[in-house]
TORNULO-179417 format. One line per field, with one value per residue (C-alpha): residue number from 0; x, y, z. Coordinates in Angstrom, 2 decimals, always signed. Each point is the difference from the previous one (the first is absolute). Example, Ala and Ser with C-alpha at 12.3 -4.5 7.8 and 13.67 -1.06 7.14 Angstrom:
num 0 | 1
X +12.30 | +1.37
Y -4.50 | +3.44
Z +7.80 | -0.66
//
This chain:
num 0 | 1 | 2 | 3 | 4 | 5 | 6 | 7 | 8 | 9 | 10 | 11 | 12 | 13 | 14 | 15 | 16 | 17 | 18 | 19 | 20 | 21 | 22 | 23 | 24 | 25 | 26 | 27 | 28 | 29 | 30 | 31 | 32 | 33 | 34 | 35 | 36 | 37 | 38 | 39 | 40 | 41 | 42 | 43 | 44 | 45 | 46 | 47 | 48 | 49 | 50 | 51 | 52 | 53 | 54 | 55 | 56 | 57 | 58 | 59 | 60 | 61 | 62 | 63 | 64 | 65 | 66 | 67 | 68 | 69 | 70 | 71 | 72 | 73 | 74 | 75 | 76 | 77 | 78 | 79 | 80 | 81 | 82 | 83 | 84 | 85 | 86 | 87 | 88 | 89 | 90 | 91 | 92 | 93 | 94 | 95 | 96 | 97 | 98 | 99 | 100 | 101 | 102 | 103 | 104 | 105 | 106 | 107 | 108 | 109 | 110 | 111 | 112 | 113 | 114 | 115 | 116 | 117 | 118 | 119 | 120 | 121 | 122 | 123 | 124 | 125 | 126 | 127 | 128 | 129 | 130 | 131 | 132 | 133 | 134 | 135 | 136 | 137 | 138 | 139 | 140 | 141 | 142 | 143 | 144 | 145 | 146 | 147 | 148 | 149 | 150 | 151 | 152 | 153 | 154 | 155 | 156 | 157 | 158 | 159 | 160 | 161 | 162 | 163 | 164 | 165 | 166 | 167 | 168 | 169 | 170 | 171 | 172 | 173 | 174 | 175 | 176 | 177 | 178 | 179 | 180 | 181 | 182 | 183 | 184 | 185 | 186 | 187 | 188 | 189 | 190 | 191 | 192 | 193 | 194 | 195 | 196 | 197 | 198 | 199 | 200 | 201 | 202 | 203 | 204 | 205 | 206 | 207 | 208 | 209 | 210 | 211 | 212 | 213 | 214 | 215 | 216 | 217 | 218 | 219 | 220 | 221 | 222 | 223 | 224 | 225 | 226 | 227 | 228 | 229 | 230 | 231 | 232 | 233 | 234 | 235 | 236 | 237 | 238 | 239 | 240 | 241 | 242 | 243 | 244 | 245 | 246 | 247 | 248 | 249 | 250 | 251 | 252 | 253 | 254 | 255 | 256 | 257 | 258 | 259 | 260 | 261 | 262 | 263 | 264 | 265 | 266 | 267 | 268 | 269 | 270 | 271 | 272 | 273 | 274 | 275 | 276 | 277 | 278 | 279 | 280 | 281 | 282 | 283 | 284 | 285 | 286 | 287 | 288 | 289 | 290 | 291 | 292 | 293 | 294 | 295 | 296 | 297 | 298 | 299 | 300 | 301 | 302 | 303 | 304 | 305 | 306 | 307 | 308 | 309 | 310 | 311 | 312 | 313 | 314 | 315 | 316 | 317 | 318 | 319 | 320 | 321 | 322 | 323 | 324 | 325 | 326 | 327 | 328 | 329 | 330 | 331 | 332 | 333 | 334 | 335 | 336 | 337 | 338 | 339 | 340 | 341 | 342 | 343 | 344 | 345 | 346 | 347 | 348 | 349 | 350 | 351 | 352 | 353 | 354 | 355 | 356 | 357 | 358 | 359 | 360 | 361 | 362 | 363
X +121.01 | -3.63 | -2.13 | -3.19 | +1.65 | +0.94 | -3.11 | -1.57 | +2.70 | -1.24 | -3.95 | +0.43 | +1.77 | -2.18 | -2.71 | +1.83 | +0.89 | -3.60 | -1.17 | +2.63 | -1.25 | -3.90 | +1.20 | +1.36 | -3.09 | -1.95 | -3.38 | +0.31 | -0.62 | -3.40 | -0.67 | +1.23 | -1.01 | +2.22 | +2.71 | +0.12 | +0.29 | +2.43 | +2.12 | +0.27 | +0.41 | +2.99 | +1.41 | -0.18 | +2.07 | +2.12 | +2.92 | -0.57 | +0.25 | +3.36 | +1.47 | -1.46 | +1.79 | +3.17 | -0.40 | -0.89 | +3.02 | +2.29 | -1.43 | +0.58 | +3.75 | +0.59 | -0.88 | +2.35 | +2.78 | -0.51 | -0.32 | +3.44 | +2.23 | +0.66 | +0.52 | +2.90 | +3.32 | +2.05 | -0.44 | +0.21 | -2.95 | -2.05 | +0.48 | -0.99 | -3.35 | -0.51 | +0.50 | -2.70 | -2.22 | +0.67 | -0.67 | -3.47 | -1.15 | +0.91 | -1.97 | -3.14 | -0.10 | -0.11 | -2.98 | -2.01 | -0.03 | -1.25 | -2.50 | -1.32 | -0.43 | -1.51 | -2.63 | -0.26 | -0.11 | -1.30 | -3.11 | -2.61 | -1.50 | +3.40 | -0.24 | -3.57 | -0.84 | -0.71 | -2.78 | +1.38 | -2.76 | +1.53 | -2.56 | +0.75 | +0.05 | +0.63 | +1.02 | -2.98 | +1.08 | +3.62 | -0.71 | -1.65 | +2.72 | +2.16 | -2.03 | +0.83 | +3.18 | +0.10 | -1.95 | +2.25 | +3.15 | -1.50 | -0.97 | +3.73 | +0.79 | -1.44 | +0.93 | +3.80 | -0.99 | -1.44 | -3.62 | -2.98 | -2.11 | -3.61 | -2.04 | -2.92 | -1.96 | +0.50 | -1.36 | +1.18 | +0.38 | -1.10 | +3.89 | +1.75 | +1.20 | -2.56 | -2.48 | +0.78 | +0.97 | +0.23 | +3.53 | -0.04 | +3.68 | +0.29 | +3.30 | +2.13 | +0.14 | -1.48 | -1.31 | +3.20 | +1.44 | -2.75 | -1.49 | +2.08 | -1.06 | -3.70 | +0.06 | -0.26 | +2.28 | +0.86 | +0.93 | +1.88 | -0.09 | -1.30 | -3.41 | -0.12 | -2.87 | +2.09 | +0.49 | +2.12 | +2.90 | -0.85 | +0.33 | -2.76 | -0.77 | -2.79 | -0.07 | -1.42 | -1.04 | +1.07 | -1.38 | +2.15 | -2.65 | +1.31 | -2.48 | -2.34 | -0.63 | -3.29 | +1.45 | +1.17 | -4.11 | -3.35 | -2.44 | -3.70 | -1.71 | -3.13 | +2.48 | +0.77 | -2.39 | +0.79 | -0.59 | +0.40 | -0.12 | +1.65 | +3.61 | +1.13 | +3.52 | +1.61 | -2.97 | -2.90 | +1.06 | -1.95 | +2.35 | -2.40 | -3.20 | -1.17 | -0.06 | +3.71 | +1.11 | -0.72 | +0.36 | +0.11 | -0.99 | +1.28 | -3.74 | +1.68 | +3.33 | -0.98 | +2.61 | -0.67 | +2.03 | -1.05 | +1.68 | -0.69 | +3.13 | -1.41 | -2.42 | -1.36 | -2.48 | +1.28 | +3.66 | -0.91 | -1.67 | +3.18 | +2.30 | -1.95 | -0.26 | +4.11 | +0.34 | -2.99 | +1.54 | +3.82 | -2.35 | -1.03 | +3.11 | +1.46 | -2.59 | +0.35 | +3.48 | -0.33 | -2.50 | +2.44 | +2.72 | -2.28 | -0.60 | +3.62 | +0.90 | +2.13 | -2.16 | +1.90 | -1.03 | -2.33 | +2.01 | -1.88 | -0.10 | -2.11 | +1.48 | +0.95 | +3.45 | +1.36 | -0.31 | +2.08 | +2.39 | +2.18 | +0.03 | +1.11 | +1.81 | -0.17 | +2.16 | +2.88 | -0.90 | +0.10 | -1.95 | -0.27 | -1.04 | -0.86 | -0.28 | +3.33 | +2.05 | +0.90 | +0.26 | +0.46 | +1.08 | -1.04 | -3.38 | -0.86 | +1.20 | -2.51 | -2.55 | +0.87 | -0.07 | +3.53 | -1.72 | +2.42 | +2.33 | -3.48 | -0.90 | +2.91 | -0.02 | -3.02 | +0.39 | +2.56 | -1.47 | -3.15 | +2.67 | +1.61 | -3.25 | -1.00 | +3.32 | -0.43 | -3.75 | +1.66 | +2.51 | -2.64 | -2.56 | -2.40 | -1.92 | +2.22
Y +91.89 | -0.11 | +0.43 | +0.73 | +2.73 | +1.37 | -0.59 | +1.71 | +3.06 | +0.36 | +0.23 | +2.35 | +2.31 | -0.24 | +0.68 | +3.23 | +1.52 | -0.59 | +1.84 | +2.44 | +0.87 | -0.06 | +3.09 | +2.10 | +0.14 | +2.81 | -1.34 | -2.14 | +2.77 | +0.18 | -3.12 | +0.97 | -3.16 | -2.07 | +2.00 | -0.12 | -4.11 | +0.16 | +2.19 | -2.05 | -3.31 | +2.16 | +0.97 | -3.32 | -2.06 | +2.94 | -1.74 | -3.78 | +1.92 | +1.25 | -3.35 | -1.90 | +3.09 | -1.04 | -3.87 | +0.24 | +2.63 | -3.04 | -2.75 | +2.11 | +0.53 | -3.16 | -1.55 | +2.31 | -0.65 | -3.86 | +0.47 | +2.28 | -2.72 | -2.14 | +3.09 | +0.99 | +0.60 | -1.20 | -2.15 | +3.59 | +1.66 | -3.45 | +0.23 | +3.18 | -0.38 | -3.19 | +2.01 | +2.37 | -2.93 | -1.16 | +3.60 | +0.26 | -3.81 | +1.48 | +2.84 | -2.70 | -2.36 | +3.03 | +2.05 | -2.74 | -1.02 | +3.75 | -0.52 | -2.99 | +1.34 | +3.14 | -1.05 | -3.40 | -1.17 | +2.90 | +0.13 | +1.71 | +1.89 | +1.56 | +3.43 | +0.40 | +2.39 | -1.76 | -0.56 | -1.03 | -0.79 | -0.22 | -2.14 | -0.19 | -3.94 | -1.24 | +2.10 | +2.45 | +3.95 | -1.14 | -1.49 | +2.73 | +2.32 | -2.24 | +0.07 | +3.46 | +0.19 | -2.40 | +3.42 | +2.28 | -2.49 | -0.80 | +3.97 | +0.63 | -2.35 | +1.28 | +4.08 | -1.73 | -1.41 | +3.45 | -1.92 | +1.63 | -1.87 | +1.01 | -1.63 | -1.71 | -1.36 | -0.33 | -1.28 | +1.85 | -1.54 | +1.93 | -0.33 | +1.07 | -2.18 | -2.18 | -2.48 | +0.05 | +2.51 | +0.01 | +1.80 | +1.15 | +0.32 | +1.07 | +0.03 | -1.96 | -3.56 | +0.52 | -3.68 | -1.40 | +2.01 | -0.62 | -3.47 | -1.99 | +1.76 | -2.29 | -2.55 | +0.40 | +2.18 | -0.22 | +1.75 | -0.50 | +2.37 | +1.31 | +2.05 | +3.09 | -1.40 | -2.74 | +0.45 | -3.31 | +1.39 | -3.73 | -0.04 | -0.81 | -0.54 | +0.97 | -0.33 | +2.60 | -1.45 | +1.37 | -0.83 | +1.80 | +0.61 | +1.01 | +2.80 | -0.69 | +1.88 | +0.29 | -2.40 | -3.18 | +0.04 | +0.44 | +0.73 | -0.22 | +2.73 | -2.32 | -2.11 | +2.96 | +0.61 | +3.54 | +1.18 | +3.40 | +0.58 | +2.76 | -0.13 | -0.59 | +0.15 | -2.41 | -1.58 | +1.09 | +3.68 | +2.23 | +1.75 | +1.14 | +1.21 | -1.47 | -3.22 | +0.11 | -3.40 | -2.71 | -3.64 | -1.95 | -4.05 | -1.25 | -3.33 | -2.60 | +0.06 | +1.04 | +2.86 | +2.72 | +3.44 | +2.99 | +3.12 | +3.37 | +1.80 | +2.88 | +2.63 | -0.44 | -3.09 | -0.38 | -0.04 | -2.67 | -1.62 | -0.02 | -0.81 | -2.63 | -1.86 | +0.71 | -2.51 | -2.54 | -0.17 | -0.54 | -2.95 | -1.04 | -0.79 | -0.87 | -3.02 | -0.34 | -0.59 | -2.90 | -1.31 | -0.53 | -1.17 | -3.23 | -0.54 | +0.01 | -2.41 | +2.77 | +1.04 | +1.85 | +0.43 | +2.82 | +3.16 | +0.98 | -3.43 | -0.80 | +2.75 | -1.32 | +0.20 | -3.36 | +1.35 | +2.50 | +1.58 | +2.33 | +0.67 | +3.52 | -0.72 | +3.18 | -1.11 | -0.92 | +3.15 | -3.04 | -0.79 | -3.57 | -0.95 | -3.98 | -0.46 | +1.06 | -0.20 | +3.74 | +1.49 | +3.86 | +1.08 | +3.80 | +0.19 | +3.45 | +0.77 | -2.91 | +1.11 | +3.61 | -1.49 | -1.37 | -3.24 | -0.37 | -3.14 | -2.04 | +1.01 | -0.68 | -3.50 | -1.12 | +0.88 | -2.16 | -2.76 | +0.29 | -0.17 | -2.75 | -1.45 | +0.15 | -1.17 | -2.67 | -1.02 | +0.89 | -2.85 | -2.46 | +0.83 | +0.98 | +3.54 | +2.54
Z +72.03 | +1.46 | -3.33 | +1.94 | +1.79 | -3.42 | -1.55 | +3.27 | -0.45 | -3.52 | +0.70 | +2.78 | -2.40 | -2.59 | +2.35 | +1.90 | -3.39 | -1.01 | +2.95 | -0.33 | -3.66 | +1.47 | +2.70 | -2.85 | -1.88 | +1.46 | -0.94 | +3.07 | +1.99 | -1.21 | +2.22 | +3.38 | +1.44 | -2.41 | +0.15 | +3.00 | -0.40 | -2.43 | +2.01 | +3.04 | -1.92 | -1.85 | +3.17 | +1.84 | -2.97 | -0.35 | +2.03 | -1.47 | -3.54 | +0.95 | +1.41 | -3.52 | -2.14 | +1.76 | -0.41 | -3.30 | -0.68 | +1.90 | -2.00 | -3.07 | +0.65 | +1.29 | -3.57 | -1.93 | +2.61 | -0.31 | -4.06 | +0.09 | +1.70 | -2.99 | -2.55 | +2.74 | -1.87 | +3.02 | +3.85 | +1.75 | -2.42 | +0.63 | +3.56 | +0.17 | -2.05 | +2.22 | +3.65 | -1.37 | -0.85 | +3.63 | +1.40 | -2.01 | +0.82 | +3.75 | -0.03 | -1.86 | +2.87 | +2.84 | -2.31 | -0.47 | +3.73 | +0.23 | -2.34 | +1.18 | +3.07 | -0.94 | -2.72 | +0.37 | +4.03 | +0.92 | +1.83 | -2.37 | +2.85 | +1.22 | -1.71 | +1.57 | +3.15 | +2.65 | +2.85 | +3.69 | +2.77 | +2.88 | +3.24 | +3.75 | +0.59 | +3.64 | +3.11 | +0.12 | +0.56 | -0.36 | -3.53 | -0.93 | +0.64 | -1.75 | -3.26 | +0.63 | +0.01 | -3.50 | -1.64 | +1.05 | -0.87 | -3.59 | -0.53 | +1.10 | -2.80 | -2.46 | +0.84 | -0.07 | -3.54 | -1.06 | -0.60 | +0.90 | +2.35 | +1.68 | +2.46 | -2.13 | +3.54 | +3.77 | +3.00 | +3.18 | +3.09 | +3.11 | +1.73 | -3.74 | -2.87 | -2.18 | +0.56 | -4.37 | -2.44 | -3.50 | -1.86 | -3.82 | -1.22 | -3.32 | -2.08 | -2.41 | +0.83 | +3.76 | -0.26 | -0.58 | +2.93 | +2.30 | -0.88 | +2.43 | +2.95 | -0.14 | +3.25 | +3.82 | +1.63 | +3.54 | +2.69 | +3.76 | +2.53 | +3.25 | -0.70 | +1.79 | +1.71 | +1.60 | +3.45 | +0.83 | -3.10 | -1.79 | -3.86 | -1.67 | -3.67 | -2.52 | -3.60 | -2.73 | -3.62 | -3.01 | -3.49 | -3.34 | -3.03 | -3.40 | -0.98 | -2.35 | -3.45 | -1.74 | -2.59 | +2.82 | +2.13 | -2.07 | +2.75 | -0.83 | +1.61 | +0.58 | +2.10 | +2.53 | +3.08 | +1.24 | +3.48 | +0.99 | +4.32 | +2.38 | +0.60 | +3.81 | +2.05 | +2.14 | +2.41 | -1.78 | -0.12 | -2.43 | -2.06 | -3.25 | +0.34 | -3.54 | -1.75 | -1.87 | +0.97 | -1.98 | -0.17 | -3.11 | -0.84 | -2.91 | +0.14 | -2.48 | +2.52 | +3.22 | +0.60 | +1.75 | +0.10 | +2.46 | -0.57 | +2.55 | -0.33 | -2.46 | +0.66 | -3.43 | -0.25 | -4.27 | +1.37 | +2.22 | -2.12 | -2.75 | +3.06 | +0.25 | -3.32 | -0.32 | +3.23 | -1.48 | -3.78 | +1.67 | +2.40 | -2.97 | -2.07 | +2.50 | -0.15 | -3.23 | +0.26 | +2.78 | -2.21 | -3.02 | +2.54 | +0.90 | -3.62 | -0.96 | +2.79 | +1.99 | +3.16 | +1.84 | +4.17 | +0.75 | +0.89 | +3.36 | +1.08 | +3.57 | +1.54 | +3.30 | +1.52 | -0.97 | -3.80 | -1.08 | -2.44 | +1.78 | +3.33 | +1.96 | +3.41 | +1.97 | +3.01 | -2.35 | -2.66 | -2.91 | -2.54 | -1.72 | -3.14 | +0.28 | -4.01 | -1.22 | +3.57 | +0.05 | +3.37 | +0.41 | +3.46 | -0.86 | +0.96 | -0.06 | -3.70 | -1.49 | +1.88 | -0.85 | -3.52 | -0.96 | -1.63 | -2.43 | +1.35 | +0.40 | -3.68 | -1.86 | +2.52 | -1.48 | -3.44 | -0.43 | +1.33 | -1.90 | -3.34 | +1.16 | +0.58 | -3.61 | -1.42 | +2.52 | -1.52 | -3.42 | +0.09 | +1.33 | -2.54 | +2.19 | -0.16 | +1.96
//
């Protein structure tokens, strides 16, 4: 028996009842704000409260099976006290693999929403209609999921798709549904401007940003330079005749955020600061990586064509992931949003990862 796991089972009941108790007192109410806190931490260890319950319930009848067997009148009563021992120590083992991976491997940032920016890399027009495409696959995604998703920022190009865009989806766990997409994606096929039928192949960007909450990024006001200018389309294009865009730099980092989507200059501007806090952790977070020793690559990488994480072959409708091996010969469902082999993929391997690391003593 795994006595952290226990121990672990134990503190995150104690802590759910507590909360639990905390919602029934109507004073809370008077604080909307920390209700609302309390509420969301409730709901979020509302399934890791229900897998300790039925460890500790296991462990509990395990120990009066196992204290039973000797008191057994006969060898049928003592086998039978003993099977149920077996079942319980069973049904131990499998909860506390669930518990380990729910509350203790689990990334802290996978219940959060999620920021995806999505950047045309090489091939010109065609890479921008690929980066495109990735929008309207991810957004796909997400409807599938029943998430709610908005477009945060974009960058037209003049022939359709993205030069970059920026996609909010919000819902429970997003980050751990989205967060392996990150890396260059490529594509191979003929462009519609190709005259000669050759394949060709350009390469869109994606970076996968957990969203930020007031309480992960502090951001001094003093350390924001706020520009407000005119919005424009694709190639210059005027498309508002007053100064709603605006374009935010974060001085002690060097990030900058633009944001022109809105009418409304203030919803910009919050658009805005949503993409530069999830920049910001995201920082953060590769920050802590070096310090711990576990730096892991850059998820955009260079960009070019030689780098890449999956790869979408139009001529042969298939669709590659070169992490996990996976190859999905249904192209139009996972670009129509069907992401779900790919996800489940590289899940797994991220777990077996971590047990990996976990064996070695190393950080997972």
């Amino acid at each position: 028996m795994d006595g952290q796991v226990v121990k672990l089972a134990e503190e995150t009941l104690g802590r759910y009842e507590a909360l639990t108790k905390e919602l029934s007192d109507p004073n809370i109410f008077n604080d909307q704000r920390h209700y609302a806190e309390v509420a969301k931490e409730h709901s979020k260890m509302r399934r890791g409260a229900e897998m300790s319950q039925e460890l500790l319930d296991a462990v509990e009848a395990e120990r009066e099976a196992r204290e039973l067997v000797p008191q057994a009148e006969d060898a049928e009563e003592r086998e039978f006290y003993a099977a149920e021992a077996r079942e319980a120590e069973e049904k131990i083992a499998e909860l506390s693999e669930k518990i380990r991976t729910e509350l203790i491997d689990r990334d802290p940032n996978d219940d959060k929403d999620v920021i995806i920016e999505i950047r045309a890399g090489a091939g010109g027009d065609e890479a921008a209609l690929f980066a495109g495409e990735l929008m309207e696959m991810y957004s796909r995604y997400a409807e599938r999921l029943r998430f709610k998703h908005d477009t945060l920022s974009s960058s037209p190009a003049e022939v359709g798709g993205y030069r970059e865009v920026s996609l909010e989806v919000q819902g429970d766990g997003a980050f751990s549904v989205f967060k392996h997409e990150g890396g260059t994606h490529r594509v191979q096929r003929v462009p519609k401007t190709e005259s000669q039928g050759r394949i060709h192949t350009s390469t869109a960007t994606v970076a996968v940003l957990p969203e930020a909450e007031d309480v992960d990024v502090q951001i001094n006001s003093g350390d924001l330079e706020i520009d407000v200018y005119r919005s424009s389309g694709p190639g210059g294009q005027s498309v508002n005749t007053t100064d709603s865009a605006v374009r935010i730099t974060h001085k002690p980092t060097g990030l900058v955020v633009t944001c022109q989507n809105e009418k409304s200059q203030l919803q910009n501007k919050e658009q805005a600061m949503k993409i530069l806090k999830s920049r910001l952790l995201e920082r953060e977070m590769q920050e802590r990586a070096q310090q711990e020793g576990a730096l892991r690559q850059a998820q955009v990488g260079t960009g070019d064509r030689s780098a890449k994480v999956r790869t979408y072959n139009f001529p042969q409708g298939r669709i590659t992931d070169h992490r996990v091996g996976v190859t999905s010969h249904n192209l139009e469902a996972t670009l129509g949003g069907d992401l779900e082999e790919f996800t489940r993929a590289l899940a797994a391997k991220e777990r077996s990862e971590k047990l990996a690391a976990e064996a070695a003593g190393t950080p997972g």
